[in-house]
N, C-alpha and C positions, 0 to 999 in steps of 0.2 A: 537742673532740668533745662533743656534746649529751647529759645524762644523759638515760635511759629513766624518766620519772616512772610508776612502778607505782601510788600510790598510788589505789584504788576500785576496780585492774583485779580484785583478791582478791574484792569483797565482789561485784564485778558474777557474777563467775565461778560463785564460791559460789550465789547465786542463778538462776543457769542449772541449776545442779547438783539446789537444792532443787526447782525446779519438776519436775525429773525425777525427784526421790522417791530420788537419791543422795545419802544421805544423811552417809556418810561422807566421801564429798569435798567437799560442802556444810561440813562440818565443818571440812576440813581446810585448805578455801580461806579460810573466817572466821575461823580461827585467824592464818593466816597475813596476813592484811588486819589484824588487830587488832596483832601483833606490827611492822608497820609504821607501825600508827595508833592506839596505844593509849586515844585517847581517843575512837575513833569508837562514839560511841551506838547505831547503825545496823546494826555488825556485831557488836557483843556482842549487841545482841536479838537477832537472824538465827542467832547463835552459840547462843544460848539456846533457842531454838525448833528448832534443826536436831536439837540433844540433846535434848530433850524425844519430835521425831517418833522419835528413834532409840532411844529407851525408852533413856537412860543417864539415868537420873531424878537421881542424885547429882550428875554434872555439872553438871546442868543446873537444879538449886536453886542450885548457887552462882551461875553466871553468869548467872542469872533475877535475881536478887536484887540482884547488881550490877547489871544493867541496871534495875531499878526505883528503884535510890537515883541510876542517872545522868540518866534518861530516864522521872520518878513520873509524867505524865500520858497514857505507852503501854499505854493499855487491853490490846492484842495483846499485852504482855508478861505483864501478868496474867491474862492468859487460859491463857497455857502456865505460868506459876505456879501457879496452882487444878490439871490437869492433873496437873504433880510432886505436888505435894500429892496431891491422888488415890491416884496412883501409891506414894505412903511410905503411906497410909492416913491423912493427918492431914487430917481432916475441917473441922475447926474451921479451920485454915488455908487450903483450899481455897477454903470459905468464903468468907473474908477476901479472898482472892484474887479469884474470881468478882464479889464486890461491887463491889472498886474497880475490876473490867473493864467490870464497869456503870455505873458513875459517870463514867467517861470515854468509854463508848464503847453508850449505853443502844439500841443498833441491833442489840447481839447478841443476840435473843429467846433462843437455845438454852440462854442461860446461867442463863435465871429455870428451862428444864427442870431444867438440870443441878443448879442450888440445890433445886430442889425434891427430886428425888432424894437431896441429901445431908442437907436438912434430916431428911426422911422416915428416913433409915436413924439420926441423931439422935435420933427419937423427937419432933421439935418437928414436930407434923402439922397445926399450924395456921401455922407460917411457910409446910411445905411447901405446902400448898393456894392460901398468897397466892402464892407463885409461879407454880404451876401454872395458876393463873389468870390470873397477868401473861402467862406465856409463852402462854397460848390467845387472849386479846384481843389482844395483838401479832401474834399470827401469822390472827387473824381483820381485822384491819386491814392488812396484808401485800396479803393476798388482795385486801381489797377495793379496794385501790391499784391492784394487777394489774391485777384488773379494768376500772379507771378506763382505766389505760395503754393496756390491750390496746382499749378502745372509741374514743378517743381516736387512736388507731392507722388502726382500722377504716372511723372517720369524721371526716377531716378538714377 
């Protein structure tokens, strides 16, 4: 008789779950995907991110952090990295976080906001301001994309 190969059915699952904002069977399915796959990069970030949306910030520094030394150029992981950080108050790590979600992944405009805010509560009000000016020319260039698309759309 033919074994039942499980392995992805965990991490597919998990992801049905996260889209619905359950977050503890999202959990529970990435756990249980990882404990069959322990080297899937895939569902320790998923695992890392499900604990993050679930505000268990502790967990979810470690297995953030594992997932960044398996998988260093997943922007998405340092995103919810910067995020826990928040979350403990370590600013300066956050940081660090947010940086290298931009370094990998420089399409997330919200994150020059987000830096700006933490630069600002720092006291560093001239990083703050370069960001806040990143994230307004990015999100003024956004727009003007939009715009393109939507005329481009209009008149073909």
């Amino acid at each position: 008789m033919a074994r039942l190969c499980t392995w992805g059915i965990h991490l597919a699952t998990g992801d049905v779950y996260a889209s619905e904002l359950q977050w503890p069977r999202a959990i529970e399915e990435y756990r249980a995907e990882l404990a069959l796959d322990p080297a899937n990069n895939i569902a320790l970030a998923e695992l890392g991110h499900a604990l993050t949306e679930a505000h268990d910030a502790s967990s979810a520094a470690l297995i953030l952090q594992q997932a960044v030394r398996a998988n260093p150029s997943n922007g998405a992981t340092y995103v919810d990295l910067g995020k826990v950080w928040e979350m403990h108050g370590e600013s300066e790590k956050a940081i660090q976080a947010y940086e290298s979600a931009l370094h990998y992944d420089p399409s997330q405009l919200n994150l020059h906001y987000k830096l700006s805010r933490l630069y600002q509560k720092q006291g560093q009000t001239e990083q703050a301001q370069k960001e806040l000016t990143a994230f307004r020319a990015g999100e003024a260039q956004q727009q003007k994309n939009d715009r393109k698309a939507m005329e481009a759309l209009q008149n073909p």
